[in-house]
N, C-alpha and C positions, 0 to 999 in steps of 0.2 A: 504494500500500500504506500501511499506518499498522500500527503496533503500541505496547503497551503493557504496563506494567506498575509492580512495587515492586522495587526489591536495595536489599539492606542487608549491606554487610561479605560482597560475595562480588562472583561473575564468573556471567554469565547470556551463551547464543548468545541475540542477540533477530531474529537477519535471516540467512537463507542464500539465497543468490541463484541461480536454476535454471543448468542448466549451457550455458542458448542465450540468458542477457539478465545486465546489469549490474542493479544497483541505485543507485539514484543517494537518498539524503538530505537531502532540501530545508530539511525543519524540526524543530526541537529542541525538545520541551518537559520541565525539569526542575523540580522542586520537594520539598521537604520539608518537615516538621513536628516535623521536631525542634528541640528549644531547648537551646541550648547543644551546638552540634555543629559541625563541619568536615568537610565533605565533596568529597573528590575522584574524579569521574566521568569515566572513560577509557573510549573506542572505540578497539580495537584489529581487526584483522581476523584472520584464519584464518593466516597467513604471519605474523603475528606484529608488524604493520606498527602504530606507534600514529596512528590519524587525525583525534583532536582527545580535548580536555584540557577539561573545565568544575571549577571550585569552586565549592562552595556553603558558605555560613557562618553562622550564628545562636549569638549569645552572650548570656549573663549574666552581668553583673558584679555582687555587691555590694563595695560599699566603706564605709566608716568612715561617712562623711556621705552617700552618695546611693545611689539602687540605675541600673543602666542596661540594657538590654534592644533587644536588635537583632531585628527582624522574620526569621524561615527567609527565604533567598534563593530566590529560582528565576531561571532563566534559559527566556528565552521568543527563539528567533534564528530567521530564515528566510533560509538560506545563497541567497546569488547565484548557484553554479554547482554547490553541493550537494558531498556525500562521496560519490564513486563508490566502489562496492564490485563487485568485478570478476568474471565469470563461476566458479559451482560454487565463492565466496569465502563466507563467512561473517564476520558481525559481533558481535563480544563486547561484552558492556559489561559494565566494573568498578568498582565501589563504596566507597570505601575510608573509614573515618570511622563504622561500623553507623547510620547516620543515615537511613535509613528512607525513598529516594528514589524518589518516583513519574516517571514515563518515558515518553512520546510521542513517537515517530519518525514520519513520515510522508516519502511520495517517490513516486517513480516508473520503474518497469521501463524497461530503453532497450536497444538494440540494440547490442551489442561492438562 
């Protein structure tokens, strides 16, 4: 499976898993575009369980004598044994920071 999308400053289901297979989460792709922003991205599941934590950050500074400029983060990861998500489970993701976070999950169906 893969899915995708944008949140900004909310909570989206982006995965529900049928009620005879797990979902398992392989790989992450996060990024934004916003400048000058702090972004923290939580997966939590249906039970309320939290099962991983990204930050993203991009700043402006100017100061007296110089200006400074951090490039939007993204986080690109391909878990070793993945986020099981567990039979008729669902997965949220939260957005916190309105920072405007594009989303790619990818994985694959497995057997309970």
């Amino acid at each position: 499976f893969t899915v995708g999308g944008t949140i900004s400053n909310g909570s989206d289901v982006v995965l529900n898993a049928p009620n005879d297979q797990m979902m398992v989460v392989t790989d992450v792709l996060l990024t934004m575009s916003t400048n000058n922003c702090s972004s923290n991205v939580e997966f939590t599941d249906s039970n309320g369980t939290s099962l991983s934590h990204f930050k993203l950050m991009s700043f402006n500074h100017l100061g007296t004598y110089r200006a400074a400029q951090s490039e939007p983060s993204s986080v690109q990861h391909a878990f070793n044994s993945g986020i099981a998500i567990g039979t008729n489970v669902s997965l949220t993701l939260t957005e916190t920071g309105s920072c405007n976070v594009a989303y790619t999950l990818s994985g694959y169906y497995a057997q309970p």
